[in-house]
DRENLUM-130842 format. One record per residue (C-alpha): residue in one letter; x, y, z. Coordinates in steps of 0.2 Angstrom, whole numbers, padded with zeros to 4 digits, always signed. Each point is the difference from the previous one (the first is absolute). Layout:
! DRENLUM-130842
aXYZ/...
This chain:
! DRENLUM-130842
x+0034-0028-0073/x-0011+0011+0012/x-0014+0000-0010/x-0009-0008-0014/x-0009+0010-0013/x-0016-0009-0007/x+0005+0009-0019/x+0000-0010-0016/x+0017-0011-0003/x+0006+0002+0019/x+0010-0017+0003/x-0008-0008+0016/x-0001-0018+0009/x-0016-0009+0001/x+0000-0017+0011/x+0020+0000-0004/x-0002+0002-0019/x+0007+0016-0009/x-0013+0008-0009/x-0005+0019-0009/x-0016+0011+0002/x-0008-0001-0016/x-0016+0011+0007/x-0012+0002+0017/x-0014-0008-0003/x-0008+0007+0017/x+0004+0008+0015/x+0003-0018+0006/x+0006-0009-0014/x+0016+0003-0013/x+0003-0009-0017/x+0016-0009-0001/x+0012-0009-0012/x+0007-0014+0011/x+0017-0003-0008/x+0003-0014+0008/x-0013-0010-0007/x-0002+0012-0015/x-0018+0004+0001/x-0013+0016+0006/x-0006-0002+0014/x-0014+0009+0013/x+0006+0001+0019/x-0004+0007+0015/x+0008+0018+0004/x+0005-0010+0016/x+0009-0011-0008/x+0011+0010-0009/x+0015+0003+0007/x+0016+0010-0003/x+0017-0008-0008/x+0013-0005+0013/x+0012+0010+0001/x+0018+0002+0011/x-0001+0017-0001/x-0001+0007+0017/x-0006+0020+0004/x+0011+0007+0017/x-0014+0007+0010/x-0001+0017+0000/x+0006+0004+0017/x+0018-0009-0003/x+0006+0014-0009/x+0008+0015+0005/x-0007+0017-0005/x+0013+0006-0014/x-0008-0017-0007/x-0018+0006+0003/x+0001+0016-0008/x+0010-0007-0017/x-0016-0011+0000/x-0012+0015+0002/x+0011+0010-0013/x-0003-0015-0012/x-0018-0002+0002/x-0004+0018-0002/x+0009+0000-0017/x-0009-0015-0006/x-0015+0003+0009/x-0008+0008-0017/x+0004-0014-0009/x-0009-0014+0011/x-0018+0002-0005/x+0005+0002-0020/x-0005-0014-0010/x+0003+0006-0016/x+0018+0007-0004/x+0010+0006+0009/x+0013+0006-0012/x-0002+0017-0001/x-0004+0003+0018/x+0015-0009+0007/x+0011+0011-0013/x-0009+0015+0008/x+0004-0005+0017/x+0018-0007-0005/x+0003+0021-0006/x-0006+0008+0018/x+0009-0012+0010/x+0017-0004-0011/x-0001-0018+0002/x-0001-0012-0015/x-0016-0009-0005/x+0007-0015+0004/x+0004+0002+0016/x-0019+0007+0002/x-0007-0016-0010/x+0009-0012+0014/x-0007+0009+0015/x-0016-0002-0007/x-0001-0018-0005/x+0008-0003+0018/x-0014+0009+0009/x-0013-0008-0013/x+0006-0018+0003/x+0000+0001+0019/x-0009+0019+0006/x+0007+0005+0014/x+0011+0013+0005/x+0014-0014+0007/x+0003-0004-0018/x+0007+0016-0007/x+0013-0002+0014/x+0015+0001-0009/x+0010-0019+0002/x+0019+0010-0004/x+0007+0008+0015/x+0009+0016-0003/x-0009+0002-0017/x-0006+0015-0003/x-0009-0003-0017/x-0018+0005+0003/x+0001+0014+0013/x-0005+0018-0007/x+0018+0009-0007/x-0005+0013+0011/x+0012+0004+0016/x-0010+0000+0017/x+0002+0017+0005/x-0008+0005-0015/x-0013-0012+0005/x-0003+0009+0013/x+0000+0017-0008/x-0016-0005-0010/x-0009-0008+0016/x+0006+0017+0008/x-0008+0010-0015/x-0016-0010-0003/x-0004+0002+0017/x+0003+0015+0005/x-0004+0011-0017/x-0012-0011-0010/x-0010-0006+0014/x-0007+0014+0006/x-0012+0014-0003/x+0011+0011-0011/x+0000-0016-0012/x+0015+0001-0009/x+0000-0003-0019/x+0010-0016-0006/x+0011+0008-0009/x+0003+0016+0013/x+0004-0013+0011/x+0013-0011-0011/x+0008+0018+0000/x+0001+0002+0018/x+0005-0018+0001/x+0016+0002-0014/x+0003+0016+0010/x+0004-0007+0016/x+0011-0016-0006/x+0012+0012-0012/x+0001+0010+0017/x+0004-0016+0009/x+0012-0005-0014/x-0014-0015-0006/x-0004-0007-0016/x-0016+0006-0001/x-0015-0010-0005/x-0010+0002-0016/x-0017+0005-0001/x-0009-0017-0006/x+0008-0008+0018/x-0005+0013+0009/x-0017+0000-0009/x-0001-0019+0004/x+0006+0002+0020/x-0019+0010+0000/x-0008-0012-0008/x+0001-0012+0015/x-0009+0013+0010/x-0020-0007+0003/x-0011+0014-0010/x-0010-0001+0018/x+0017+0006+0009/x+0003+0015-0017/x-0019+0005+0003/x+0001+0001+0018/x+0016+0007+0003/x+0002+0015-0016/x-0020+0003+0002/x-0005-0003+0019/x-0009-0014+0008/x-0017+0006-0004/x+0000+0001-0017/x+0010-0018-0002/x-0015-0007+0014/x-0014+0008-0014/x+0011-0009-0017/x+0003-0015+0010/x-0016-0003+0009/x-0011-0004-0015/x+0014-0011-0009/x+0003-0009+0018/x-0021-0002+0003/x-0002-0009-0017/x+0018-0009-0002/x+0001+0006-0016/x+0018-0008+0001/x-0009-0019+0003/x-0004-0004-0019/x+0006-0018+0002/x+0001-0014+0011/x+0012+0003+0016/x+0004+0018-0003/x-0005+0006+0017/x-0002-0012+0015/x-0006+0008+0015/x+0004-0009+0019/x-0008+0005+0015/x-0005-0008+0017/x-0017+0001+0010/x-0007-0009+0015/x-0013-0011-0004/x-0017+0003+0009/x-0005-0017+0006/x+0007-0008+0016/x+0008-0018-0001/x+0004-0014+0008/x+0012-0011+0008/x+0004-0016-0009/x-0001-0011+0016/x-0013+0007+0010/x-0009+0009-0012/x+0001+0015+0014/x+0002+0019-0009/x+0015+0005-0002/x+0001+0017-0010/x-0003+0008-0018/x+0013-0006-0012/x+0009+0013-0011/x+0000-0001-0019/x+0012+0006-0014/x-0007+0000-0017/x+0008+0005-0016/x-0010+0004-0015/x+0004+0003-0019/x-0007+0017-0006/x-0006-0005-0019/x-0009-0015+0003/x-0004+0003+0021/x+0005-0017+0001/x+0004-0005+0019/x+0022-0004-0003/x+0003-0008+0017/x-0007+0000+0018/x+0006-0003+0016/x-0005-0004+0017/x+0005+0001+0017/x-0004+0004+0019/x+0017+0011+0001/x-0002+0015-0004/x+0007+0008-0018/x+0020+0000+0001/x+0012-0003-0018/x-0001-0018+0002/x-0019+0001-0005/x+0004+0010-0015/x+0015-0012-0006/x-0015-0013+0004/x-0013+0008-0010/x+0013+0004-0015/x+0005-0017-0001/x-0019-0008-0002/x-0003+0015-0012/x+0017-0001-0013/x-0003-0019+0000/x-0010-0015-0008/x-0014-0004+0013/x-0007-0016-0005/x+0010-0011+0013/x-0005+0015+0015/x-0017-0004-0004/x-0002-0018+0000/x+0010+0000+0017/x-0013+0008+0007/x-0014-0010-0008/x-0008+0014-0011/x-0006-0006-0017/x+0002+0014-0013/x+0010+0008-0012/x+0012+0016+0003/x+0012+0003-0016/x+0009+0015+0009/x+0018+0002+0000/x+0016+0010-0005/x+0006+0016+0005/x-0005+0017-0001/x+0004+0014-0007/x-0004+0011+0014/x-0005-0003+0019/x-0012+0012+0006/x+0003+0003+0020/x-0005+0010+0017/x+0015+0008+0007/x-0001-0012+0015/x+0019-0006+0007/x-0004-0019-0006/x+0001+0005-0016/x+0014+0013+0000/x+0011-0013+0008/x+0017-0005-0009/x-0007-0020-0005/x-0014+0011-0010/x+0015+0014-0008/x+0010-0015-0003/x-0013-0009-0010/x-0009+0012-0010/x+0020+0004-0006/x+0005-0017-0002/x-0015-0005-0010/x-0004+0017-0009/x-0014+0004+0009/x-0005+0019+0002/x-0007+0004+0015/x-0013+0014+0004/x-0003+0007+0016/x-0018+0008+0003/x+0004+0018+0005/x-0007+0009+0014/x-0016+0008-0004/x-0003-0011-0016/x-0012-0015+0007/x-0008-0003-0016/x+0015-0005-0008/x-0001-0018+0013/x-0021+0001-0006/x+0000-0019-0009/x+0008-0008+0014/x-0012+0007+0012/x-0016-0003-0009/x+0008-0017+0001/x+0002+0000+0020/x-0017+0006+0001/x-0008-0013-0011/x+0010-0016+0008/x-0007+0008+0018/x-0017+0002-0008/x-0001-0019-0005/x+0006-0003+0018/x-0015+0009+0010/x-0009-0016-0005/x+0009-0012+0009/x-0003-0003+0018/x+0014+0008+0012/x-0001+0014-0010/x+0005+0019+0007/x-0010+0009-0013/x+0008+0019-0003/x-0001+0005+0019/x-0007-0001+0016/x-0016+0009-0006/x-0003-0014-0013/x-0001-0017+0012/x-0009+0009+0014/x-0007-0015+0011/x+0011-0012-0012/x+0014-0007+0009/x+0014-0008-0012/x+0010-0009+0013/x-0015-0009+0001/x-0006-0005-0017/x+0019-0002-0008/x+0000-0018-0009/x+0015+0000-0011/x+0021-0002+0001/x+0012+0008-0010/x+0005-0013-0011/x-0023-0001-0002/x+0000+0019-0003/x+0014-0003-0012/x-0008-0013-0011/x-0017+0010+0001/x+0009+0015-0008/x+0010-0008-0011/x-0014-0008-0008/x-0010+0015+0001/x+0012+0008-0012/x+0004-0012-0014/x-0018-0006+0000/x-0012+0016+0001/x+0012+0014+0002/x+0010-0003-0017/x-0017-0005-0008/x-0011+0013+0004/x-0004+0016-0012/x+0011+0014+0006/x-0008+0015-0001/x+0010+0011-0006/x+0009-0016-0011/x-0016+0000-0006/x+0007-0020-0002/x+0004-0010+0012/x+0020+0002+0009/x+0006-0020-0010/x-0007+0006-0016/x+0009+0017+0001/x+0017-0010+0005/x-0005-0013-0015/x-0001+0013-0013/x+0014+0012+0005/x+0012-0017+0000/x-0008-0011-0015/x-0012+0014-0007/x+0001+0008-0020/x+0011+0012+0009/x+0007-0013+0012/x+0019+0005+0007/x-0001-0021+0004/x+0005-0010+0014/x+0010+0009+0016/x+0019-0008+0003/x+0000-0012+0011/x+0014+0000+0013/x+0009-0016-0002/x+0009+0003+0014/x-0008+0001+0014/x+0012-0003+0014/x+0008+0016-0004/x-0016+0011-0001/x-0005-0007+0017/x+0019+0002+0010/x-0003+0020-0009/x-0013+0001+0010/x+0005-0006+0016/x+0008+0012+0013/x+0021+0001+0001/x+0014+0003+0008/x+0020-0002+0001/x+0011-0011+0012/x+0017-0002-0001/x+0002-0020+0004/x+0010-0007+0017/x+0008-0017+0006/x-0017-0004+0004/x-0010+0004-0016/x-0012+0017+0000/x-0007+0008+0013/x-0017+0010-0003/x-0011+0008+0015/x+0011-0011+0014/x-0006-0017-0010/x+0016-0011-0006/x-0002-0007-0021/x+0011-0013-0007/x+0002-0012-0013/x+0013-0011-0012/x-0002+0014-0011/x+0009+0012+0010/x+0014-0012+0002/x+0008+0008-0016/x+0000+0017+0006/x+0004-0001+0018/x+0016-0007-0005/x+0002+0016-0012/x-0007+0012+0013/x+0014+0014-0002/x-0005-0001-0020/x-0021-0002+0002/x+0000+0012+0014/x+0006+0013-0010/x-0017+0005-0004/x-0015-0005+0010/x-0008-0018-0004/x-0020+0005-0007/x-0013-0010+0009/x-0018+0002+0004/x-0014-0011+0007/x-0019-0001+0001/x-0008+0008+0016/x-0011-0017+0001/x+0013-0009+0003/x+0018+0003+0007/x+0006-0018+0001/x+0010+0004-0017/x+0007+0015-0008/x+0003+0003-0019/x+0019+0002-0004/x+0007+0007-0016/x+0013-0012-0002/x+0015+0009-0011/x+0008-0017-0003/x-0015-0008-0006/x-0008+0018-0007/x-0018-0004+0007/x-0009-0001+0016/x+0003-0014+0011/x-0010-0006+0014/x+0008+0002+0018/x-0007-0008+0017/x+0000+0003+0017/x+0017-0005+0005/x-0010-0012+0014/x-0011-0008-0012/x-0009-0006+0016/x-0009+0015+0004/x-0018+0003-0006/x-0004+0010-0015/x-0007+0018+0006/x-0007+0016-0008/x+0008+0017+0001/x-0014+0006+0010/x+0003-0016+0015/x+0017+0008-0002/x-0005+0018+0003/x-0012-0008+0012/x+0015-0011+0011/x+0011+0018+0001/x-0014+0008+0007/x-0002-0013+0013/x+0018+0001+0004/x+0001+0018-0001/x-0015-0001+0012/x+0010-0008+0014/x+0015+0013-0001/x+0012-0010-0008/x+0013+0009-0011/x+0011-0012-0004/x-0010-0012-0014/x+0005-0017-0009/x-0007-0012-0011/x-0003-0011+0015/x-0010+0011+0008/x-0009+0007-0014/x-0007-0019-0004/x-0004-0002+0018/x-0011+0014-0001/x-0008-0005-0015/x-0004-0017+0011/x-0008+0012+0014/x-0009+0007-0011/x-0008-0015-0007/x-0003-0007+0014/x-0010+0016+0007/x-0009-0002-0016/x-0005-0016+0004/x-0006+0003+0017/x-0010+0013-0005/x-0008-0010-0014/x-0017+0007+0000/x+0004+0015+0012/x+0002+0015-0011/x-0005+0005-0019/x+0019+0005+0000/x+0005-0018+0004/x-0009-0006-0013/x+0006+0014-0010/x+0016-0006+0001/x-0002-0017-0003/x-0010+0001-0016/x+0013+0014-0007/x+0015-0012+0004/x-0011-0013-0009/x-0004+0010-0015/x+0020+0005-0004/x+0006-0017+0002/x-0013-0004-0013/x+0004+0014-0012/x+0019-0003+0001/x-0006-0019-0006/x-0009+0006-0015/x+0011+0014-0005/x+0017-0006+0003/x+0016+0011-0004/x+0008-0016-0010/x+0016+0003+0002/x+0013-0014-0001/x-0003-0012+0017/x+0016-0007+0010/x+0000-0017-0004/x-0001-0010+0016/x+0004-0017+0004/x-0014-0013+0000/x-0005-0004+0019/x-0008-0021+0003/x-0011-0003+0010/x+0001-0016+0009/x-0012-0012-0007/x-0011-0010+0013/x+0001-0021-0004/x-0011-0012+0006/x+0012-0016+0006/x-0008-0016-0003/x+0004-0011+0016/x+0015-0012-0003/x-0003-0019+0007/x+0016-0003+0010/x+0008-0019+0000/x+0008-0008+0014/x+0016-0008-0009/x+0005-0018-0001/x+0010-0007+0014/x+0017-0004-0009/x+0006-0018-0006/x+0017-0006+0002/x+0005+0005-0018/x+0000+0017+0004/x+0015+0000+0010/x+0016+0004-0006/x+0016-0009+0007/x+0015+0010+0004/x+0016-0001+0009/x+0001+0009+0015/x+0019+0003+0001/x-0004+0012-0016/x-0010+0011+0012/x+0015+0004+0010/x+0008+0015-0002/x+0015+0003-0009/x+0012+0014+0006/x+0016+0003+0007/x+0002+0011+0017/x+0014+0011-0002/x+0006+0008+0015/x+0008+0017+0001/x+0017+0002+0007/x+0006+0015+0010/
């Protein structure tokens, strides 16, 4: 199971016992029958877990992408049907009409998708079955894409049913089985009114429609409807954590839920903004945060999780990137890109930014807004706190005063809003819960494909084996067929993440030298640029490692140098750390136990001279029986 719903009668685990929802008490707390000692119970929404299960979801990348689109098909069929919680009857019968398919078949797809929602688990599991797919042949497909695109999506704005004519038209000339109008009606339907508006009726008119609805999130009417996700550089200046010299101002990602304005997830760092601090903000902001905040010693309560509906983002490249597409599909997340020209649709997040840098300008090391603003204020020199302080300091700062605080345009504070759209009269109730955490954290890690060798998998020059692998590399002609799926954490490049197809989950992979130190991709990029440097064009793993030593070692010398010496220190620190908290969890190599010697102290042993022997202790013998006895045979020629 992927995720857990917090609904009245959901089966769950609590402390190994199986148990039901009966109601949620809280935010915080749940009622629960405990079958296994038959009584009602009140636990912690921590505690609560969901039922083990043997069931394993393929990730989505392992699947081709005639698989993919079946799966995208299926979702768009039962994709009305999701947020009903009523009958369905009659709307399942409508939809079982347009598409031709039985309501069976529709009623299946659905409880699939409700029991584990992602788009993996509408992949069909029969190969070469073609139950499910649209009884419509491809090139007609692509007569209505053709259509759609050409005559309906335009400034001439085709009627519906003119263009169903045109449509039938051109598949009888192409000797087709043409499509009937509700298909063709439900092919539109897919279209974004924002892309209708904007395409039949011109971007100014769709910017004047779409700018009030967009200003006031109109769309936002409960919990997690819209996230938005943005970066900013912080304005205060800090330190390193071993000589407390300034280093540099740390970026930030923050995510932040629409409805309520409560803070998601935040992340930060001293690199600056790439995918891996989106995947790093996502994570913190879909899941539980109660164990993130005692690790770093914040006392407070944060009851933010789940996923949303809709992730509101910039057009930057970190976030167009394939981990993001392959998530937001994966998971079902829609994702929104801020258009050019329509900055006030990114207006909450920014507030946000503004009000985290406002708190900010009251610490010392502080840059203020500009050069104007700290005229005769030096912030090298007053810069007092580390990352990992700024960190705690922030994070407190939101659950304790920033959640609390009266909004005002809440008019209530951001937790009450959250409280009441969750548990309220008109409540939608508790967010799912991911259960499975290990998969929503490899979705969000970067990939890539490698066919695998005699001496395991090579990725960016750097050699990765395991027992693992020993199945496959003695199946290579059969494995190789299509390209293995692994990926890794840029914090740390000792190990990749391979989707093993034997076991059908990711397995942990080492370096194939176990003996070499863990590194970063960026003391990776780092080492090829040194060797790259000398003029070297031939490059091995050897060498690579050997620069990443250098390196070091310059870093070492240089130990109070240059700010960009300590930069680098502190950044190599902080992702070592992060990849500690937040690990990917996939299944680690098992590796054999390694004894130290133990250290004894020997007592000092009193040796005695022995006894002189008495005549007893001799033995009489004969000594004709010590003789020999053999014969000498002698060879005649």
């Amino acid at each position: 199971m992927v995720v857990l719903k917090f609904e009245a009668g959901a089966a769950v685990e609590v402390n190994g016992d199986q148990c039901e929802i009966l109601r949620i008490v809280d935010a915080n707390n749940i009622l629960i029958l405990n079958r296994t000692v038959g009584e009602k119970q009140v636990v912690a929404r921590e505690d609560v877990c969901a039922p083990s299960t043997k069931l394993k979801i393929k990730p989505h990348c392992s699947f081709t992408a005639d698989d993919l689109e079946i799966a995208r098909k299926r979702f768009q069929i039962i994709e009305p049907l999701i947020s009903i919680s009523g009958s369905i009857h009659k709307k399942v019968e409508q939809i079982a009409e347009e598409t031709g398919l039985s309501g069976q078949t529709i009623r299946n797809w659905l409880r699939k998708y409700k029991d584990n929602p992602v788009l993996s688990a509408l992949v069909s599991d029969r190969k070469n079955s073609q139950r499910g797919q649209r009884r419509l042949d491809d090139n007609v497909e692509l007569i209505i894409e053709h259509h759609i695109q050409t005559k309906y999506l335009t400034k001439q704005r085709y009627k519906k049913k003119k263009l169903h004519e045109l449509i039938v038209l051109a598949c009888r000339t192409a000797k087709l089985t043409p499509p009937s109008y509700n298909t063709v009606d439900r092919r539109i339907a897919l279209l974004s009114e924002e892309e209708r508006k904007r395409k039949r009726r011109g971007p100014k008119q769709a910017k004047e429609q779409y700018k009030a609805i967009n200003s006031e999130y109109g769309e936002a009417k409960r919990p997690l409807d819209v996230v938005q996700i943005d970066h900013t550089q912080l304005n205060i200046m800090v330190v390193d954590s071993e000589d407390r010299e300034p280093i540099d101002r740390p970026w930030i990602t923050v995510a932040i839920d629409v409805y309520s304005r409560m803070i998601t997830g935040m992340f930060l760092s001293l690199d600056k903004p790439s995918a891996d601090s989106v995947g790093m903000c996502l994570c913190q902001s879909i899941l539980e945060k109660d164990k993130f905040l005692r690790d770093i010693g914040v006392e407070g309560d944060w009851p933010v999780w789940g996923l949303m509906k809709i992730l509101h983002m910039d057009n930057g490249k970190d976030f167009k990137g394939e981990m993001v597409q392959i998530f937001s599909e994966e998971w079902s997340v829609d994702t929104q890109f801020r258009p050019p020209g329509f900055a006030e649709w990114g207006g909450h997040i920014e507030r946000l930014n503004g009000t985290l840098k406002t708190e900010l300008d009251s610490i010392p090391g502080t840059t203020f807004r500009g050069p104007k603003d700290r005229v005769e204020y030096d912030p090298d020199q007053y810069a007092v706190m580390t990352l990992d302080e700024l960190e705690k300091y922030l994070f407190n700062h939101v659950v304790n005063v920033y959640h609390q605080k009266v909004h005002r345009q809440l008019e209530c504070s951001p937790i009450s809003k959250w409280n009441d759209g969750l548990t309220g009269k008109n409540g939608i109730g508790l967010p799912d819960r991911i259960s499975d955490e290990k998969k929503l954290r490899l979705d969000l890690l970067p990939l890539s494909k490698r066919t695998i060798q005699r001496d395991g998998i090579v990725w960016d020059k750097i050699h990765y084996n395991s027992p693992e692998l020993k199945i496959l590399l003695e199946n290579r002609k059969k494995y190789n067929k299509n390209q293995l799926i692994i990926r890794r954490d840029p914090r740390d490049i000792s190990k990749i993440y391979l989707f093993h197809p034997v076991f059908n989950e990711y397995v942990q992979v080492p370096y194939r030298n176990t003996y070499r130190r863990p590194i970063s991709l960026w003391e990776y990029k780092a080492a090829r640029k040194r060797i790259k440097d000398r003029g070297l064009k031939t490059v091995d793993e050897d060498l690579i490692f050997r620069a990443v030593e250098e390196n070091l070692k310059a870093i070492d010398a240089a130990k109070k140098e240059t700010r960009s010496v300590r930069k680098k220190k502190e950044k190599s620190r902080r992702r070592k750390q992060d990849a500690d908290r937040m690990p990917a969890g996939a299944r680690e190599t098992p590796k054999p136990p390694v004894r130290k010697p133990e250290l004894k102290t020997v007592q000092p042993v009193e040796v005695k001279s022995p006894d002189p022997p008495e005549e007893d202790d001799f033995i009489d013998f004969d000594e004709d029986q010590l003789k020999p006895n053999f014969t000498i045979l002698r060879r005649t020629l």
